[in-house]
C-alpha positions in Angstrom: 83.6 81.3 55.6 86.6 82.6 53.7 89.5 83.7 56.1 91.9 86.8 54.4 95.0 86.7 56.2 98.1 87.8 55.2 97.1 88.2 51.8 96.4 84.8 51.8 92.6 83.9 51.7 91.6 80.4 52.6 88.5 78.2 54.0 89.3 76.4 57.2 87.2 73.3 56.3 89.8 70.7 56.1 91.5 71.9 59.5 88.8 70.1 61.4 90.1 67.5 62.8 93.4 68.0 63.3 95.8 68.6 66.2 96.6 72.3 66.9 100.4 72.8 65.6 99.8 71.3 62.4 101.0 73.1 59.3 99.0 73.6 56.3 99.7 74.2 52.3 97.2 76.0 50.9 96.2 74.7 47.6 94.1 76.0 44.6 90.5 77.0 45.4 91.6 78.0 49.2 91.7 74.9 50.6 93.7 72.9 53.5 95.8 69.8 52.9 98.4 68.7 55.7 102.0 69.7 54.8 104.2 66.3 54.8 107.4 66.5 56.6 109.3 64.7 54.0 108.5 68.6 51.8 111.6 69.7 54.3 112.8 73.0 52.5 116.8 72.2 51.3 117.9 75.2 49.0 121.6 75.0 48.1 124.2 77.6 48.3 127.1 76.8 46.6 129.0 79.6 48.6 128.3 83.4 50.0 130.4 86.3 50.3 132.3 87.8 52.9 130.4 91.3 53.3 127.5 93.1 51.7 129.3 96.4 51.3 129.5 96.0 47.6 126.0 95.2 46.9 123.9 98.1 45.3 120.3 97.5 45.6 119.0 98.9 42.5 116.3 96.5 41.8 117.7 95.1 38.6 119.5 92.1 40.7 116.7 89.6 39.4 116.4 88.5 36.0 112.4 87.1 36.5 109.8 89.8 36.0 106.5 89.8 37.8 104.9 88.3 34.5 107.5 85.5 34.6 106.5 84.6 38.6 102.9 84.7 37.9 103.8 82.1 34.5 105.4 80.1 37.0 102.4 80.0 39.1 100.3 78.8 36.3 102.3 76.1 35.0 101.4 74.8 38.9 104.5 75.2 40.3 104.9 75.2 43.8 106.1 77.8 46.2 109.4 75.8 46.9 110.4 75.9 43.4 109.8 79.5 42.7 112.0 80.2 45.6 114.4 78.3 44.1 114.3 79.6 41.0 114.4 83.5 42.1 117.8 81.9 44.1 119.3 81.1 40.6 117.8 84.5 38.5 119.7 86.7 41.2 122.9 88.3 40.4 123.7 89.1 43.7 122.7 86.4 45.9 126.2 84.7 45.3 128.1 87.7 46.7 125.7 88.3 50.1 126.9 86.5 53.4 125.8 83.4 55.1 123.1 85.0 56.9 121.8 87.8 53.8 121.1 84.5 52.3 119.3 83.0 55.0 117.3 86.3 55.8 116.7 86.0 51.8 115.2 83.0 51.3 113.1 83.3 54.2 111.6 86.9 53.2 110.5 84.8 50.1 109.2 81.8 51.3 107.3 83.9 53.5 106.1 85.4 50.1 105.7 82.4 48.0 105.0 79.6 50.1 101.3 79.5 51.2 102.1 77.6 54.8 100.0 78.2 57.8 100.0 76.2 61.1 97.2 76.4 63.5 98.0 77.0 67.1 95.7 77.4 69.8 94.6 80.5 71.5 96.9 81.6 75.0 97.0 85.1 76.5 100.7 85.4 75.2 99.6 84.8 71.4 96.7 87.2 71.5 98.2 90.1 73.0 100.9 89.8 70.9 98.9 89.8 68.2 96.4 92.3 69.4 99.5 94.7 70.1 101.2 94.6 66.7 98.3 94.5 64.6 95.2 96.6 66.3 96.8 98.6 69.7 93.9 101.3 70.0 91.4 98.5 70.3 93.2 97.4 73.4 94.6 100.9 74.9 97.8 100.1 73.3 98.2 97.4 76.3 101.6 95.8 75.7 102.0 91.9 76.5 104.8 92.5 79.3 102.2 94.7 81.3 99.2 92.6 80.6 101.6 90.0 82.5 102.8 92.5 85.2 99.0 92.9 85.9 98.0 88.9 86.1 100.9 88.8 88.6 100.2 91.6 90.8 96.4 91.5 90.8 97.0 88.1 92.4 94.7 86.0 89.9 94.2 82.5 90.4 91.8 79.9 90.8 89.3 79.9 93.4 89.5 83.8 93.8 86.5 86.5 93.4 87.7 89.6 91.0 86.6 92.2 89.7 87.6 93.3 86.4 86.3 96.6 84.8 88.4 96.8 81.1 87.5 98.5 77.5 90.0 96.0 75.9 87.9 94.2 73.2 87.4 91.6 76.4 91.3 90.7 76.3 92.2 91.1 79.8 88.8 89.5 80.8 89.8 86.4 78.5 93.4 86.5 80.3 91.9 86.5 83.8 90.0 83.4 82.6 92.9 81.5 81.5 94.6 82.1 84.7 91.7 81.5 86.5 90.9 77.9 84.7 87.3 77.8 85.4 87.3 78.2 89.0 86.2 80.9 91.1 84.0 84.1 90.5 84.7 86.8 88.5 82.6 90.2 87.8 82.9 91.9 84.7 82.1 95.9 85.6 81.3 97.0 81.8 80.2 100.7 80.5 77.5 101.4 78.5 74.5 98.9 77.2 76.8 95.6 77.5 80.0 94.3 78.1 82.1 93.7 75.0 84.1 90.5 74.5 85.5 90.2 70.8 89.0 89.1 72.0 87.5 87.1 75.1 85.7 84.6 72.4 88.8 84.3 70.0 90.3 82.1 73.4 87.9 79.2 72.3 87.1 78.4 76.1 84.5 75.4 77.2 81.1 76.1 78.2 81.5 76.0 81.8 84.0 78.8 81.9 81.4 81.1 81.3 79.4 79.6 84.7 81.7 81.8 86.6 81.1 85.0 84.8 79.2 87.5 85.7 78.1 91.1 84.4 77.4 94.4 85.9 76.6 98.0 84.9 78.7 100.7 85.8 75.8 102.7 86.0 74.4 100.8 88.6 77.1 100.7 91.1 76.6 104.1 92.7 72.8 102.8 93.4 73.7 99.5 94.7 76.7 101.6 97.4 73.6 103.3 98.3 71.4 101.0 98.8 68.4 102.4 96.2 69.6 99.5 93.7 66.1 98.1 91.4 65.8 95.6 88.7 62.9 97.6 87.2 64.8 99.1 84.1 67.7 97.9 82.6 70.4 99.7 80.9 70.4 100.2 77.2 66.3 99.7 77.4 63.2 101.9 77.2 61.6 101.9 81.1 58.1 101.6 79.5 58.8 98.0 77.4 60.5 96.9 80.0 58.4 97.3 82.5 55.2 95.9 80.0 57.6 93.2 79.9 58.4 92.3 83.6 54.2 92.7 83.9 53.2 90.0 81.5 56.3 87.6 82.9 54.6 87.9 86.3 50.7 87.2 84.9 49.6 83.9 84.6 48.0 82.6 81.0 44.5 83.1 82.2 45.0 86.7 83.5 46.8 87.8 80.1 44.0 86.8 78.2 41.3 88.4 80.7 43.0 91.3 80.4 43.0 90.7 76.0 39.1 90.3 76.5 38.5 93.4 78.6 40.5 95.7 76.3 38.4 94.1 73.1 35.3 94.8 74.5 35.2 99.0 74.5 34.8 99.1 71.2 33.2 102.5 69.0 31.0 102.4 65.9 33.8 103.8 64.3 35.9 100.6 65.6 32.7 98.2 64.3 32.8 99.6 61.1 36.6 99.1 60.2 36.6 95.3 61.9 33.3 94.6 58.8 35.6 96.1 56.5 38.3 94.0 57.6 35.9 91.2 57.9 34.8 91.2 54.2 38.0 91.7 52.7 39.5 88.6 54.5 36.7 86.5 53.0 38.7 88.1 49.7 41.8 86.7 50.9 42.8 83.2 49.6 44.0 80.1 51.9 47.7 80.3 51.0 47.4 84.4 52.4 45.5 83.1 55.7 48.3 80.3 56.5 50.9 83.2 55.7 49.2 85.4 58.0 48.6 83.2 60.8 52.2 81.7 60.7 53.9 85.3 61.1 51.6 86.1 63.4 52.8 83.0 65.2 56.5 83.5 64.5 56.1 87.2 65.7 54.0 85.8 69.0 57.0 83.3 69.3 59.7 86.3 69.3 58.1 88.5 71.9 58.0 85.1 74.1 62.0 84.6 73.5 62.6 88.5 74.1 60.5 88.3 77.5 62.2 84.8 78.3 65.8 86.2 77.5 64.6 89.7 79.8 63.8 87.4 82.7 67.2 85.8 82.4 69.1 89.0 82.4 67.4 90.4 85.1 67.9 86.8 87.3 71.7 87.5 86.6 71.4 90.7 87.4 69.9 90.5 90.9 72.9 87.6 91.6 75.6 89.8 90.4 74.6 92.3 93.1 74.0 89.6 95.9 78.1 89.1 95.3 78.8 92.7 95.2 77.1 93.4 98.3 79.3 91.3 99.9 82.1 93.4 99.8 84.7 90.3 99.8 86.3 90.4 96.2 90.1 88.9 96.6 91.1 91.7 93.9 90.1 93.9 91.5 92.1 95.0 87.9 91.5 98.2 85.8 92.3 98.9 82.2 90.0 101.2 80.6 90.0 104.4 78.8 88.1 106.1 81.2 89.6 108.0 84.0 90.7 105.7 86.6 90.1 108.0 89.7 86.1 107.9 90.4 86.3 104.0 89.2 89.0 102.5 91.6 87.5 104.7 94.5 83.9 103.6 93.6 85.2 99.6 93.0 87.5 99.9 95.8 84.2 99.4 98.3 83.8 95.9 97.1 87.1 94.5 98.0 88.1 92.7 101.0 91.2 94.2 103.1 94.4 92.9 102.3 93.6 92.2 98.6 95.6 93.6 95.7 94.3 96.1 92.8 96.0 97.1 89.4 94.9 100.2 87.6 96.4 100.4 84.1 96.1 103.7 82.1 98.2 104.4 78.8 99.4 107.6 80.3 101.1 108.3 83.4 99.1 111.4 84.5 95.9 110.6 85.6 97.2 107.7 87.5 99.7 110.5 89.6 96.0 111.8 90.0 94.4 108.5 91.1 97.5 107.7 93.8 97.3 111.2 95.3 93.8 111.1 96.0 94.4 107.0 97.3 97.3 108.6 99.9 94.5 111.4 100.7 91.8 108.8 101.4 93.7 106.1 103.6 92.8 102.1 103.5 95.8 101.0 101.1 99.8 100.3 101.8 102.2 99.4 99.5 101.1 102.1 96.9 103.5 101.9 93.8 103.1 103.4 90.3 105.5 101.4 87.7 106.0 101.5 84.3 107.7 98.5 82.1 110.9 98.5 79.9 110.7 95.7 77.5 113.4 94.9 74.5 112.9 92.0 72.2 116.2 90.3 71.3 116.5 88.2 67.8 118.2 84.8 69.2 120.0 82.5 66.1 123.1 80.9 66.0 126.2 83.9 65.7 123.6 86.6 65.6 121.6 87.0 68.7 120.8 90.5 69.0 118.9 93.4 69.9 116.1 94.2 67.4 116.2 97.3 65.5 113.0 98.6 66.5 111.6 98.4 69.7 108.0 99.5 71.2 108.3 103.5 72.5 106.2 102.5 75.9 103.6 99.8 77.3 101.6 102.0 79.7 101.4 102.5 83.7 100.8 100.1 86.0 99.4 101.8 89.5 99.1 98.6 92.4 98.5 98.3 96.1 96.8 96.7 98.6 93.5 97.4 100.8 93.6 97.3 104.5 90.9 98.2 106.5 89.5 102.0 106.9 89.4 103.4 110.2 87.5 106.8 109.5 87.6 108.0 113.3 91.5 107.5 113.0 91.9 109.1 109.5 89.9 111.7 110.3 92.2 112.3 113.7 95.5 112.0 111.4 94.1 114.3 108.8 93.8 117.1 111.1 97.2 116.5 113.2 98.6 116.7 109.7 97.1 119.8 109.1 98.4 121.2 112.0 101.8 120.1 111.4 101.9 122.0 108.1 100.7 125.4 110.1 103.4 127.5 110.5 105.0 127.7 114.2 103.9 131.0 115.3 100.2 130.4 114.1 100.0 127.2 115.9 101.4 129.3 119.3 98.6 131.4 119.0 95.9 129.0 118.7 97.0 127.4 121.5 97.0 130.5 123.6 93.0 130.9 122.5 92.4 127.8 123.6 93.9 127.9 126.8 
């Protein structure tokens, strides 16, 4: 398919093949053909200026007008050579410094020179990308925090998390990564099913996805419980679904019994309409009959795959819950756009004691919310809400510097660790606590009652 991408569209055809890293010219008609390094860019500057303070940008520096570029373009002449070209037509390139020129000629090769190099798919790359380009799709989760969280949620290979996110399947896809295809992990997801656009763009093997598993939200207050069913799934009707776990459990014999018994109640009404039917299929011409038949079959065919594909789901299902309900997850990581109270205190249950959690939230409020009710309930230590300061610095030679702009904020990290819940002692410390905040001469008093 055609791939648009920095104004620059393109197919990807001739990039099969190749090693990821290699650089591509794209030629007329969108195609790929290898860049050779002997092409190495040498644009000469006779000499550069000592300051720019003179230089008046009032676009009337470059002699070649838009018509005269696009000319160039369909003489054939390649992006190297325009460059070169809009180097000589500018009055003031001359008078700009050593590195105007520089930031120059790369601003328009960027323009004019249709290069692309192909690198494969990291965590780093893709948050990067997802941040600068499309932040709402991932809660505006910057790469330093999505880092932050891999580190303090512990993840690494051979461990069981749980991951409940609503970011387009990044942070699922980094947990992977880290995780190399060993190990468990539980995707918690809202709604009718879990979405993983960025979680495909990683490109992982086939047996990465072994270790995934899925689970409803909706289905985790049921399974704490104990009233947990397999009867109806999310994002389903409860009658096809049940019509369709019924047919998966009869046998062939009993499905057409049951055909035969249905056919036979039949009205005169229902007689009448079936001779109709009759004599206008004697109408009917071969080619109509095969037509017939062969969507009827194709039809019979899909309702086999959709009941085959139901089965499967609700297999998974049933297996995702046998690992819940062992209540030994070795972490647990939160980035969603839902409240994070009710879900870390309902996704809390399934984690072993002395196992991290992260909770990520764009805002710092509801996470002050989240670690005053966590203090309130007991069964965590080391309770710390953070937030990340991150600066990018430009690093060349004489000019390493801060960049001018800089991201305003990369979220809230809230982490900890579980220990285990002793409710007859909470309960105990809870009420000496109370009492502690009673004044003096009300506690005197009840202890004169009582005595």
């Amino acid at each position: 398919r055609k791939i648009i991408f920095e104004k620059q569209w393109f197919y990807l055809d001739n990039a099969i093949g190749h090693v990821y890293g290699t650089t591509f010219e794209v030629t007329s008609g969108g195609s790929l053909q290898p860049k050779k390094e002997v092409e190495e860019a040498t644009t000469e500057t006779k000499g550069a200026g000592t300051d720019n303070r003179n230089i008046v940008d009032d676009g009337k520096s470059q002699k070649l007008t838009h018509d005269d570029i696009k000319a160039l373009k369909d003489k054939g002449i390649k992006g190297q050579e325009i460059v070169q070209q809009l180097i000589e037509n500018s009055t003031t390139f001359r008078d700009k410094t050593e590195f105007a020129q520089d930031k120059y000629i790369k601003k328009k090769k960027k323009k004019y020179e249709a290069l692309i190099t192909i690198v494969k798919p990291s965590t780093r790359i893709l948050a990067t990308m997802y941040h600068a380009r499309e932040p709402g799709k991932i809660n505006h989760l910057r790469y330093d925090s999505l880092a932050q969280m891999l580190t303090l949620g512990n993840v690494h290979a051979g461990s069981k998390m749980l991951v409940m996110e609503t970011c387009a399947g990044l942070v699922l896809g980094a947990v992977m990564e880290r995780m190399g295809g060993y190990g468990t992990i539980i995707q918690m997801y809202p709604g009718g099913g879990p979405l993983r656009a960025a979680t495909s763009c990683f490109g992982f093997p086939k047996h990465f996805f072994d270790t995934l598993h899925e689970f409803p939200l909706s289905k985790v207050e049921s399974l704490l419980s104990g009233t947990f069913s397999t009867e109806v799934l999310p994002s389903e009707p409860e009658g096809s679904t049940l019509v369709e776990e019924e047919s998966n459990g009869l046998s062939d014999e009993k499905q057409t019994s049951l055909q035969e018994t249905e056919e036979e109640p039949t009205t005169e009404a229902s007689m009448e309409v079936s001779q109709a039917e009759e004599q206008e299929t004697m109408d009917l011409s071969t080619e109509d009959v095969e037509f017939k038949e062969s969507k009827e079959k194709g039809m019979k065919e899909n309702v086999q795959e959709k009941q085959r594909k139901q089965w499967e789901r609700r297999k998974k299902l049933i297996e995702t819950a046998a690992l819940l309900r062992e209540k030994n997850s070795d972490g647990l990581i939160i980035a969603s756009k839902f409240h994070p109270t009710p879900l870390l205190l309902a996704l809390l249950e399934f984690v072993a004691p002395s196992r991290p959690f992260v909770v990520y939230c764009q805002y710092k409020e509801p996470l002050l919310e989240c670690y005053t009710k966590l203090r309130e309930r007991g069964g965590v230590v080391n309770l710390k809400l953070s937030e990340t300061w991150l600066r990018n610095y430009q690093v060349l030679p004489d000019r390493s510097h801060p960049k001018l702009t800089m991201s305003g904020g990369g979220g809230y990290l809230l982490s900890g660790i579980t220990v285990v819940l002793d409710k007859g002692r909470a309960d105990s410390t809870h009420s000496e606590a109370l009492k502690m905040e009673e004044p003096a001469a009300k506690r005197c008093r009840v202890q004169d009652l009582h005595c």
